[in-house]
N, CA and C of each residue as an Amber inpcrd file, in Angstrom:
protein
   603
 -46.9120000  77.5980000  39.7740000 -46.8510000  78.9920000  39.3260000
 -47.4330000  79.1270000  37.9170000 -47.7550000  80.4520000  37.8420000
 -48.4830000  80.8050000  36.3180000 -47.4760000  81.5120000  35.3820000
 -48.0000000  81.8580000  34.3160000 -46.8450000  82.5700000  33.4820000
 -47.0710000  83.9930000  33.9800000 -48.2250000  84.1640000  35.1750000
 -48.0650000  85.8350000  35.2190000 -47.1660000  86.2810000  36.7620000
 -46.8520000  84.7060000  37.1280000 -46.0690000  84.9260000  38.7180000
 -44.6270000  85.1380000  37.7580000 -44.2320000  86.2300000  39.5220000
 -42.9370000  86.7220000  38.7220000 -41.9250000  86.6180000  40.1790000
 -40.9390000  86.8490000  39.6150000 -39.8960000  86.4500000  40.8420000
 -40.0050000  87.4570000  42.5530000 -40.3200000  88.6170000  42.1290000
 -40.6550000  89.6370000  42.9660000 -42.1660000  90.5350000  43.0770000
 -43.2410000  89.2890000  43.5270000 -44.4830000  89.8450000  43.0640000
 -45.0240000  91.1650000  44.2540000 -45.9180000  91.9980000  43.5980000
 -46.0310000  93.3330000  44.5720000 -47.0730000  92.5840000  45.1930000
 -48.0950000  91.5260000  44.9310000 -49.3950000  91.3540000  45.3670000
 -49.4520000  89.9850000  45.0380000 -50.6540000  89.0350000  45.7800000
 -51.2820000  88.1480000  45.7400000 -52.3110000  88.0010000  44.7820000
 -52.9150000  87.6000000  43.9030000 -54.2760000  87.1520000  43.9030000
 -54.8960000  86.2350000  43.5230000 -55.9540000  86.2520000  44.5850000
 -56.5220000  85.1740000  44.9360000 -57.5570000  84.4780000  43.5690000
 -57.4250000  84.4330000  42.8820000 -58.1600000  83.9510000  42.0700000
 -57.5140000  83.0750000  40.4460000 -58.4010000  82.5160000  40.4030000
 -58.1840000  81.2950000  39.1880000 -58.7270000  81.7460000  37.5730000
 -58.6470000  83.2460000  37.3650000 -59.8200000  83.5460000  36.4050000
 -59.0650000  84.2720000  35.8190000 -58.8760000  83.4040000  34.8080000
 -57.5680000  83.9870000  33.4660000 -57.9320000  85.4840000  32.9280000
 -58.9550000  85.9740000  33.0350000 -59.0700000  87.1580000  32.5580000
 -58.9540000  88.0370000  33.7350000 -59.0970000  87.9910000  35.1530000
 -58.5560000  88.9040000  36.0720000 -56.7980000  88.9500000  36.2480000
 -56.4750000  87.9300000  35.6400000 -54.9860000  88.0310000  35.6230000
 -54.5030000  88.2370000  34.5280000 -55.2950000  88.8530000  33.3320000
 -54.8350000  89.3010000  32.0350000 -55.1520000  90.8490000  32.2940000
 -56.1510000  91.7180000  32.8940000 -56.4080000  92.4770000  33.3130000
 -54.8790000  92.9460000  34.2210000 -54.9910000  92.6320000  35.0310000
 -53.6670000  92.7150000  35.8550000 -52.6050000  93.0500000  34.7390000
 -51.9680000  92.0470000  34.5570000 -50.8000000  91.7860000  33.7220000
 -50.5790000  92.8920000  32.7000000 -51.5950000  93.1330000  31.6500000
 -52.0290000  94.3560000  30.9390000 -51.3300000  95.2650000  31.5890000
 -51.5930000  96.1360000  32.3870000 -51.1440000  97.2760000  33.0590000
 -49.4720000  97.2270000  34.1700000 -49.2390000  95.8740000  33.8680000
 -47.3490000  95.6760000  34.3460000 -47.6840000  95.2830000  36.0140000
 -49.0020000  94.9040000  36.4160000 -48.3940000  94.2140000  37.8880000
 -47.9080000  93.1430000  38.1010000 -46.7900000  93.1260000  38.7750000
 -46.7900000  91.9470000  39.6540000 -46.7860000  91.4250000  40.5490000
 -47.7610000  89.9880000  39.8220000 -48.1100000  89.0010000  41.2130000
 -48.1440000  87.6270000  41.2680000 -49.0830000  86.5410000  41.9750000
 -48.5900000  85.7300000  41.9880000 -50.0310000  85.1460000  42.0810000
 -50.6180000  84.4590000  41.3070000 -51.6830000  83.7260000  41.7540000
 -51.7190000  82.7450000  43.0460000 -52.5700000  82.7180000  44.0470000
 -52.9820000  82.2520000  44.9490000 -54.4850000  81.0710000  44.5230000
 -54.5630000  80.3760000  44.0910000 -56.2800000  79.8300000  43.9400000
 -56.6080000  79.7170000  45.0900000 -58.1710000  80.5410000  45.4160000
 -58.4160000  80.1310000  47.0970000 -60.0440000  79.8490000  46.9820000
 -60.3890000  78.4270000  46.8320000 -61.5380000  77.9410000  46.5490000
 -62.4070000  78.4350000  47.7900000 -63.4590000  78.9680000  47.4590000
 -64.3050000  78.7360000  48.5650000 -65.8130000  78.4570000  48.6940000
 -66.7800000  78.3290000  49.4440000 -68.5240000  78.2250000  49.2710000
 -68.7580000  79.1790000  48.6370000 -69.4410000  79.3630000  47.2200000
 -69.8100000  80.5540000  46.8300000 -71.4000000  80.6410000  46.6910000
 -72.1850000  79.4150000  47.8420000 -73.3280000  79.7630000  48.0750000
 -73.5880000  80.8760000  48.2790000 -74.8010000  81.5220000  48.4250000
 -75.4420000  82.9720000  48.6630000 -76.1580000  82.0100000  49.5670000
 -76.7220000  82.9600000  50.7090000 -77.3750000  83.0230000  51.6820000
 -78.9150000  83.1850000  51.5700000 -79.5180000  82.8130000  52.2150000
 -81.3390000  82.9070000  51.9170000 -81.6550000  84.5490000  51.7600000
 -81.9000000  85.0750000  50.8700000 -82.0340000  86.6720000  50.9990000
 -81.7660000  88.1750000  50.6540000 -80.2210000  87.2370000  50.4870000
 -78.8590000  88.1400000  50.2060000 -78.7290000  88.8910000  48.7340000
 -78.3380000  89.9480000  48.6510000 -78.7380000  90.7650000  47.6920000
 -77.3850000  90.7690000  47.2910000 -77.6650000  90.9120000  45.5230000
 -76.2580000  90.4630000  45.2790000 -75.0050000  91.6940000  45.2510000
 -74.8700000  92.9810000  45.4260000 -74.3410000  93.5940000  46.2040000
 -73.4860000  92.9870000  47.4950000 -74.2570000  92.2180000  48.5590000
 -73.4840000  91.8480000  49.7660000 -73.0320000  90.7310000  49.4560000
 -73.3840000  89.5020000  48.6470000 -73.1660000  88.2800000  47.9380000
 -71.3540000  88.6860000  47.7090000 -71.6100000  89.6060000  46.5090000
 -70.1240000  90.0680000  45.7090000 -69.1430000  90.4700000  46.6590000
 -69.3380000  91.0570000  47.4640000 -68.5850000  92.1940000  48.9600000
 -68.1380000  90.7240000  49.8810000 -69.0070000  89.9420000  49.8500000
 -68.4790000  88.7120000  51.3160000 -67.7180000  87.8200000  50.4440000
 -67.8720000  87.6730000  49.4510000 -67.2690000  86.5220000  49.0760000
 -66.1860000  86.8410000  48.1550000 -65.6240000  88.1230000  47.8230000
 -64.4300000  88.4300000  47.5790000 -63.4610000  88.9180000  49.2920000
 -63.9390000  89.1860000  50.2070000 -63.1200000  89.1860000  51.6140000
 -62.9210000  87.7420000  51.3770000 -64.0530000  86.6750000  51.3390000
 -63.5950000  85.3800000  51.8370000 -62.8520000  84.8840000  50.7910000
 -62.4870000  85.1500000  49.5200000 -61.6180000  84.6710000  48.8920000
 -60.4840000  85.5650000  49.1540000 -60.1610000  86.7970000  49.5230000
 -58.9350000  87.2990000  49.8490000 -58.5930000  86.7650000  51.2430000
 -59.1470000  86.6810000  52.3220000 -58.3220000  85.6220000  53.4440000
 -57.8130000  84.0170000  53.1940000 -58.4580000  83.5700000  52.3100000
 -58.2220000  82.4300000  52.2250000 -56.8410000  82.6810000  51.0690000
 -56.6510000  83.5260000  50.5380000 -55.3910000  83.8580000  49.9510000
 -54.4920000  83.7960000  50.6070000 -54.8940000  84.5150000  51.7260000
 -53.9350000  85.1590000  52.8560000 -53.3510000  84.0040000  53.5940000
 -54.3580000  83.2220000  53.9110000 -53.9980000  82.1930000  54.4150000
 -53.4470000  81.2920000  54.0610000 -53.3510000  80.8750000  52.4460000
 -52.2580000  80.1660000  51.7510000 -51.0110000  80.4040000  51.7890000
 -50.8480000  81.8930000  51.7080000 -49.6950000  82.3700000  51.6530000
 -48.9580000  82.1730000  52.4320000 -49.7560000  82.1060000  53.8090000
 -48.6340000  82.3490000  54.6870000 -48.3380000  80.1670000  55.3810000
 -48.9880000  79.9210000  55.1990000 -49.2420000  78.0310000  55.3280000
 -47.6750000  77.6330000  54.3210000 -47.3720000  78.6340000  52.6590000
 -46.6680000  78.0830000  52.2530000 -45.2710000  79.1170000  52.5050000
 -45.3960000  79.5980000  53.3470000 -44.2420000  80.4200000  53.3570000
 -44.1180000  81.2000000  52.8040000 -44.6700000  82.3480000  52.6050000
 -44.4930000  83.0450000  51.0820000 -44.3870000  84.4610000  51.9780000
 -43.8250000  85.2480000  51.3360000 -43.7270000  86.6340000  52.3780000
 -44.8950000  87.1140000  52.5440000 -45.0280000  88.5350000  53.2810000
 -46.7000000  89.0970000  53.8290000 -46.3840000  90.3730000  52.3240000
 -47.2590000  89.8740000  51.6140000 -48.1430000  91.1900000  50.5870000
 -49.1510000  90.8130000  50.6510000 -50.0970000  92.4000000  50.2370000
 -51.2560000  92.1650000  49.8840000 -52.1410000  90.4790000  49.3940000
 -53.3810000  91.0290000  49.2140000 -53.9370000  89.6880000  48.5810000
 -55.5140000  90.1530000  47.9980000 -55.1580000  90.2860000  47.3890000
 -56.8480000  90.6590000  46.2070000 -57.5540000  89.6880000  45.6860000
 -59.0110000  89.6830000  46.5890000 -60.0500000  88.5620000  46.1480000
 -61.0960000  89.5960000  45.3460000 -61.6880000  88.5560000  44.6550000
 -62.8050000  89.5920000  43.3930000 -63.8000000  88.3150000  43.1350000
 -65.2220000  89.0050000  43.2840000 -65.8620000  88.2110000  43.1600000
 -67.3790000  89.0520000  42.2650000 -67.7210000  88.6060000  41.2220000
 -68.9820000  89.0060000  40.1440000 -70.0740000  88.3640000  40.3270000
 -71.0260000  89.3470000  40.7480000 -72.6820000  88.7130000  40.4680000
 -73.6060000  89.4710000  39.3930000 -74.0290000  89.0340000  38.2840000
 -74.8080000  89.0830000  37.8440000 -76.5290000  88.8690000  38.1630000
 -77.6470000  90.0710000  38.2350000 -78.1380000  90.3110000  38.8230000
 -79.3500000  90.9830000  37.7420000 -80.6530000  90.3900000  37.7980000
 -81.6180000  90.7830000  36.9050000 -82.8000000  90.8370000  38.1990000
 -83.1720000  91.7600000  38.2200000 -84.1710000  92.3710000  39.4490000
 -83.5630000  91.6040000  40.4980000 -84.3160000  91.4040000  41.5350000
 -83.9660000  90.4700000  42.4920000 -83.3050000  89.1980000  42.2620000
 -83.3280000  88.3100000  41.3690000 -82.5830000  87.2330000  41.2250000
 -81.0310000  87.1700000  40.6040000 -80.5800000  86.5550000  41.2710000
 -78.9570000  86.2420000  41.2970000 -78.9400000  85.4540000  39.9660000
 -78.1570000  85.7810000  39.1290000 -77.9180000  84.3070000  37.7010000
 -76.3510000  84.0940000  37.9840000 -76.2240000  82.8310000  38.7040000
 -74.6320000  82.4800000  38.2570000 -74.2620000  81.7950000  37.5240000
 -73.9500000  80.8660000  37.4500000 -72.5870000  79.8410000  36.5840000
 -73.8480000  79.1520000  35.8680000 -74.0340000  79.1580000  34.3210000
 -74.9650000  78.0730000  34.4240000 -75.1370000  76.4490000  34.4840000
 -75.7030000  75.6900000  35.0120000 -75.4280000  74.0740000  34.8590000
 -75.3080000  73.6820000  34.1090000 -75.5770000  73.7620000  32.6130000
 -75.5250000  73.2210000  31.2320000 -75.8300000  74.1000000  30.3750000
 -75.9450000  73.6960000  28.8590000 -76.7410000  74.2790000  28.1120000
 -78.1660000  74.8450000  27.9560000 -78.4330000  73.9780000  28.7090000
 -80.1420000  74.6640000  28.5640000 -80.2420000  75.2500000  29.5910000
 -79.5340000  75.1420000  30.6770000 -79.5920000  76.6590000  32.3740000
 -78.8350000  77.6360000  31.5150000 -78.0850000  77.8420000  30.4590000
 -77.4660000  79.2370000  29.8880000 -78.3880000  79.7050000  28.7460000
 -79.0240000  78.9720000  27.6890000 -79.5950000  79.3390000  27.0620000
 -81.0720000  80.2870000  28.2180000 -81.6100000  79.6640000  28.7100000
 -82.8690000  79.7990000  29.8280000 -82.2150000  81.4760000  30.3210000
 -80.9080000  81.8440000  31.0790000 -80.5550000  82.8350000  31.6540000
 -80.4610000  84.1740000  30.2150000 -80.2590000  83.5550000  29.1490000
 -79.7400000  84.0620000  27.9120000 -81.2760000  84.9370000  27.3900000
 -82.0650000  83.7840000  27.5800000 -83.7480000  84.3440000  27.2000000
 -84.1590000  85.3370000  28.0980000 -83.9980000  85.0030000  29.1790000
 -84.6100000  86.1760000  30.5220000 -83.6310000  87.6850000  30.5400000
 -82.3040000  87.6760000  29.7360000 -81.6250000  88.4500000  29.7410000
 -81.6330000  89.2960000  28.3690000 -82.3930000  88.6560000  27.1860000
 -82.7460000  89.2750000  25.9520000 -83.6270000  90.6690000  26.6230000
 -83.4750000  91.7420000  25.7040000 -83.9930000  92.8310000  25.2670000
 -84.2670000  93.6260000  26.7720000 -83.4690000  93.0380000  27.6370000
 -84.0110000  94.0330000  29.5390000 -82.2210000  94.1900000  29.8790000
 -82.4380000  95.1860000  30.4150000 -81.1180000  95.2580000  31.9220000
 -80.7560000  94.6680000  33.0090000 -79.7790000  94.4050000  32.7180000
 -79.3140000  93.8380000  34.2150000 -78.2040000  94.3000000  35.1610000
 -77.9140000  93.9080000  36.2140000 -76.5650000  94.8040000  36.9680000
 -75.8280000  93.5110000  36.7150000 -74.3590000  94.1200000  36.6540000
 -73.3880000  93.2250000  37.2510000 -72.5390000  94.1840000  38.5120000
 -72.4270000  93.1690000  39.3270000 -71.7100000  93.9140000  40.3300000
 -70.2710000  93.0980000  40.5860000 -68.9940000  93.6090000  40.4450000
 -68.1120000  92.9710000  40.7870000 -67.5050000  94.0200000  42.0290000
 -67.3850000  93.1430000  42.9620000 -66.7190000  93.5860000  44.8330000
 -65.3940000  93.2810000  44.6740000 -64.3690000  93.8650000  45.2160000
 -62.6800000  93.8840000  45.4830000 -62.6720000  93.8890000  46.4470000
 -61.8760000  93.0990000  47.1180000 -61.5950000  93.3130000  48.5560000
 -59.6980000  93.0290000  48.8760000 -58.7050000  94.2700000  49.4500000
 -57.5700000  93.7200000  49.8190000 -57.5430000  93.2750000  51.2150000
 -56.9540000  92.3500000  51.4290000 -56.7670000  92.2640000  52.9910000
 -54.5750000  92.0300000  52.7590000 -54.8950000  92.8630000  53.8350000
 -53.0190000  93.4630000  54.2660000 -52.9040000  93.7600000  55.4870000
 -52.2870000  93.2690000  56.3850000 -51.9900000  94.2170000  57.5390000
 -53.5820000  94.7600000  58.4870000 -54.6770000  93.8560000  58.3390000
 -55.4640000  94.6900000  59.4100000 -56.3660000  94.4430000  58.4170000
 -57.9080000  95.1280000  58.9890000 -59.2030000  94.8250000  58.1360000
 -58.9190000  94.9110000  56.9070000 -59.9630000  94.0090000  56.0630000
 -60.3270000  94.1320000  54.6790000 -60.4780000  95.4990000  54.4570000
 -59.9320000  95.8690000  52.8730000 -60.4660000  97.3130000  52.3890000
 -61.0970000  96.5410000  51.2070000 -62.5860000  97.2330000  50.9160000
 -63.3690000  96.6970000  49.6360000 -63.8880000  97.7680000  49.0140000
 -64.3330000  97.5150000  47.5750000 -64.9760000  98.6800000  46.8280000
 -65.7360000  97.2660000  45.8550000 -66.8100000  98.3270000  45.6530000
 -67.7140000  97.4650000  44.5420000 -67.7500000  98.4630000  43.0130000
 -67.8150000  97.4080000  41.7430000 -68.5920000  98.3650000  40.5300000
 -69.6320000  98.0620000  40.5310000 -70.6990000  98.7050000  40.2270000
 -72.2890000  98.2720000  40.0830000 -72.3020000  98.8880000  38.6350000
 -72.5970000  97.8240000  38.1010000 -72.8700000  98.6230000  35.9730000
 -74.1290000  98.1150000  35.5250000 -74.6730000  98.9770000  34.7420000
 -75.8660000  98.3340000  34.2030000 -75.6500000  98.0860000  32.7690000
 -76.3770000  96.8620000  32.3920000 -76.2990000  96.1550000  30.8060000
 -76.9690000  96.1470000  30.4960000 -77.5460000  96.5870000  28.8880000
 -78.3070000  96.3070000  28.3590000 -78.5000000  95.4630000  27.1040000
 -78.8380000  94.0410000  27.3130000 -79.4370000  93.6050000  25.8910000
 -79.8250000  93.4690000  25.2710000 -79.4010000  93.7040000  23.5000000
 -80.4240000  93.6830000  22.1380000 -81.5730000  92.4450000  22.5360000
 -82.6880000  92.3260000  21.7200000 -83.5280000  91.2930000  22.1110000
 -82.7230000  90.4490000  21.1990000 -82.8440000  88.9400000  21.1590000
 -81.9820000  87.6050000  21.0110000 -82.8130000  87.0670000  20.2900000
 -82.5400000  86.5930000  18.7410000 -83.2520000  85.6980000  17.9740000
 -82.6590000  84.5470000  18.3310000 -83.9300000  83.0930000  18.0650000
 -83.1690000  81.9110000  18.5820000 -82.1210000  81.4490000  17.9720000
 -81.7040000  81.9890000  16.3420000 -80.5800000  81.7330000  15.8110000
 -79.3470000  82.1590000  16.6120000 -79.6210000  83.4460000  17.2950000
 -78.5310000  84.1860000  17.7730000 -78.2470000  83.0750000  19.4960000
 -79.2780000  82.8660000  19.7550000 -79.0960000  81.9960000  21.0970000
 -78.1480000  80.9360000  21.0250000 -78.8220000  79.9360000  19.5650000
 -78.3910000  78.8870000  19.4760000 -76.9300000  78.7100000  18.9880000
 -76.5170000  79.4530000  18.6040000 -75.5620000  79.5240000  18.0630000
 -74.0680000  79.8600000  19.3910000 -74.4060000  80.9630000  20.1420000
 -74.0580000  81.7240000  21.0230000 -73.8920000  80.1280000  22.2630000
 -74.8980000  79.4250000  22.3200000 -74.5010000  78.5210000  23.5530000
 -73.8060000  77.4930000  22.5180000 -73.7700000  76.9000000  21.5640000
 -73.1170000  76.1120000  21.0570000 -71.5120000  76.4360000  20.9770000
 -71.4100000  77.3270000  20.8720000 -69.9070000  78.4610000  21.1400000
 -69.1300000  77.7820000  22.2980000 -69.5860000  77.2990000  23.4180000
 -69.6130000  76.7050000  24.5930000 -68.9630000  78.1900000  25.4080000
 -68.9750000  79.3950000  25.1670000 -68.5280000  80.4800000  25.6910000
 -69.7060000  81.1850000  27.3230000 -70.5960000  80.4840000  27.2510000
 -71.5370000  80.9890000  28.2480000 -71.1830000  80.0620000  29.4930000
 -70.5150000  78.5780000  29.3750000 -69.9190000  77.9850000  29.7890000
 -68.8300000  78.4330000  31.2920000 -69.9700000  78.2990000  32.6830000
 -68.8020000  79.0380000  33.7250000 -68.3650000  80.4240000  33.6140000
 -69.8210000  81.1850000  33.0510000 -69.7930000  82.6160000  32.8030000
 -71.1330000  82.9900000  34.0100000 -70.5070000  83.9670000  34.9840000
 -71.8540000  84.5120000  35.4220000 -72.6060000  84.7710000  34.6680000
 -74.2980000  84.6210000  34.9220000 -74.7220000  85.3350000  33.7930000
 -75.1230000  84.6220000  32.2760000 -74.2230000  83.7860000  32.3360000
 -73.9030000  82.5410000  30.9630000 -73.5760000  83.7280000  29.8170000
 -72.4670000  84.8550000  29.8380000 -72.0600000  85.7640000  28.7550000
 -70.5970000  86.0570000  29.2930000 -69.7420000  86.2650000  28.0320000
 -68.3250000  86.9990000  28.2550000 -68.5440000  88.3850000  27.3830000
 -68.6030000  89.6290000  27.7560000 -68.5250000  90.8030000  27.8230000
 -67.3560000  91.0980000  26.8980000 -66.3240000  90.5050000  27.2970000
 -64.9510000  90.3590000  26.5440000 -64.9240000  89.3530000  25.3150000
 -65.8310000  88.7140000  25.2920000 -65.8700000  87.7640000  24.5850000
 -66.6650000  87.8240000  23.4060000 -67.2550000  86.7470000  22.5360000
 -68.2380000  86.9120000  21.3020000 -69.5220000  87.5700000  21.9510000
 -69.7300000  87.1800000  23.7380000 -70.8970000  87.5740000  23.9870000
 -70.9930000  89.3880000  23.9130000 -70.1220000  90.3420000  23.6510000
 -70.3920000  91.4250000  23.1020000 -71.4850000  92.0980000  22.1830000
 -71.4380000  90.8340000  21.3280000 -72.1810000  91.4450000  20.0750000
 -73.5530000  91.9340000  20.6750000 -73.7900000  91.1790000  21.9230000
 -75.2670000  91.4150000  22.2940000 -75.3140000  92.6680000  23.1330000
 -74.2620000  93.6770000  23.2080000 -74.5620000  94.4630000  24.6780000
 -75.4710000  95.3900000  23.8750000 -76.1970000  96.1970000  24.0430000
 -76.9400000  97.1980000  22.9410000 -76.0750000  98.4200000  23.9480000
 -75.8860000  98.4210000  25.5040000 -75.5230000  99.5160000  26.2210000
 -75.2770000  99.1730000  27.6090000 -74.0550000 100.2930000  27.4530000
 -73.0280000  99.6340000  29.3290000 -72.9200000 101.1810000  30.2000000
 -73.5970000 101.3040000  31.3640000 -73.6060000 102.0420000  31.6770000
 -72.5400000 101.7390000  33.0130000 -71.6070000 101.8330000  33.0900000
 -70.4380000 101.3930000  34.0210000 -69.1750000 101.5380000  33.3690000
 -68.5210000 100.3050000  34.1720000 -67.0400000  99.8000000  33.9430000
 -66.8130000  98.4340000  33.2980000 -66.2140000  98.6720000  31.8100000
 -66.0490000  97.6110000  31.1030000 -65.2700000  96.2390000  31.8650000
 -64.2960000  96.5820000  32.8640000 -63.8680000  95.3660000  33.2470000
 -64.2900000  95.3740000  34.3930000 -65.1940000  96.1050000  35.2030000
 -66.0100000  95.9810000  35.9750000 -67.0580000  94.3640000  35.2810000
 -67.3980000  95.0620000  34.3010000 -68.1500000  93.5000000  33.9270000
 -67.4460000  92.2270000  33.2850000 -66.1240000  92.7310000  32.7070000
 -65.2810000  91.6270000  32.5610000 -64.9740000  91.1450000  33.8540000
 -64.9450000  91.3800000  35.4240000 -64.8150000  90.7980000  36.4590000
 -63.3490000  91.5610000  37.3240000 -63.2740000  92.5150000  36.7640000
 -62.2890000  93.0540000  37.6700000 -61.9020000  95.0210000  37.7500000
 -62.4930000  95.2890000  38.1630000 -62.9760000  96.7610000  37.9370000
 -61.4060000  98.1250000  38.5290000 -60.7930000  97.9720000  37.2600000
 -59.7280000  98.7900000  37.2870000 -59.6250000  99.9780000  38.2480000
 -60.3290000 100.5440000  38.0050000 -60.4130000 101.8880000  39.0740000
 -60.9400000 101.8590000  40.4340000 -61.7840000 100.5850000  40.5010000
 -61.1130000 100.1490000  42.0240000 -60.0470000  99.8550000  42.7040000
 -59.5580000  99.0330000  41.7380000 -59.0140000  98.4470000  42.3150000
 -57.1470000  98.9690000  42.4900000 -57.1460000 100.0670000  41.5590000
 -55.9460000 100.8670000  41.6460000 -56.7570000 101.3840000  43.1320000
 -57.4870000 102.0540000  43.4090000 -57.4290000 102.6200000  44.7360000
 -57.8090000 101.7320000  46.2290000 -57.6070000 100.6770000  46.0230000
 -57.1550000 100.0180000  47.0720000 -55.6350000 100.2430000  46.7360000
 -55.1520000  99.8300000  45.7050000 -53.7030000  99.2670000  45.5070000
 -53.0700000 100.4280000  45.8410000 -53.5240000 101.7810000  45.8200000
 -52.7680000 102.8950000  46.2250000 -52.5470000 102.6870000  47.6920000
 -53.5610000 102.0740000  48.6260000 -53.5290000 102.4350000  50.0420000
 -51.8470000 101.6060000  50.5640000 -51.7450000 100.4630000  49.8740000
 -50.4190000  99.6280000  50.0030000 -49.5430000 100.0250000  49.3610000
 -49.6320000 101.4300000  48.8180000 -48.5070000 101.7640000  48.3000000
 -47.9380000 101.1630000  46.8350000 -49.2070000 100.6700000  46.1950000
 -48.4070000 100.0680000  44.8220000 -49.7020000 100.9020000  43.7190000
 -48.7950000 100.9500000  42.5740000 -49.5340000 101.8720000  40.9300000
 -48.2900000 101.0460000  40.4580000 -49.4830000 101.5050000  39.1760000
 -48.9080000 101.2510000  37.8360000 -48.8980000 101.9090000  37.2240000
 -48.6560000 103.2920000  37.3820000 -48.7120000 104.5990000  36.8010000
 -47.3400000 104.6290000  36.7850000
């Protein structure tokens, strides 16, 4: 258990990503982390829109499916999954320093989408909603690069940036949902959570 599981949680979720469960927590839910590892290959083709949408269902069943393997009662289960997205190409996790610096350069002074997908599964089909936001970054001196990956903060960041993080300084402009690009898009995800009958209002 985490420090955000609580004795009587309203919801599951499926994920390992301290800032979707600080998000949460923030606003008084409770739940119970589930970690539900899964392939987060993309498919030959796949646009990252449907990327974000399949692979938050497949991390909310595989929630589902923990849950119930360990006995745990039937609630909800919320998988969330973020792609970062510069024209057609997908940028995820980077491999090292020099795959984040490299994503960091191609992402200086242009826009990009991030799309983060919600999906609950409860009682019967998945319900999902996506944020689609657009970012824009200042152009990046190599001081500002070098410095920025030495941080080790790009580190297992879609994208190789935290939004929430020092990587701010660079947004010049966010045309979306701030925790949409922090990885968990509030106003979605209250309106799934309404359909099960839970707010935090």
């Amino acid at each position: 258990m985490t420090s955000t599981d609580t004795v009587s949680p309203q919801l599951y979720l499926a994920s390992a990503s301290p800032r979707r469960s600080e998000l949460m927590a923030a606003v008084g839910l409770r739940f119970q982390v589930i970690v539900a590892d899964i392939d987060e290959t993309g498919q030959p083709g796949e646009a990252a829109d449907t990327l974000a949408l399949r692979l938050a269902v497949a991390k909310a069943y595989r929630g589902a499916a923990q849950a119930r393997a360990r006995g745990l009662r039937s609630l909800p289960v919320i998988g969330a999954d973020t792609c970062v997205a510069l024209g057609d190409d997908i940028l995820g996790k980077p491999r090292d320093d020099g795959h984040a610096r490299m994503m960091l350069e191609r992402l200086s002074g242009r826009t990009h989408e991030v799309l983060t997908a919600v999906a609950m599964v409860h009682d019967g089909e998945p319900a999902t909603a996506l944020s689609r936001n657009h970012v824009r970054f200042k152009v990046l001196s190599d001081a500002e690069l070098d410095a920025y990956v030495a941080s080790g903060e790009p580190c297992e960041k879609a994208g190789a940036y935290a939004i929430q993080g020092t990587g701010c300084a660079f947004v010049e402009h966010l045309a979306g949902s701030f925790t949409g690009v922090v990885g968990l898009p509030m106003f979605e995800l209250r309106t799934l959570l309404l359909r099960a009958g839970i707010d935090w209002l």
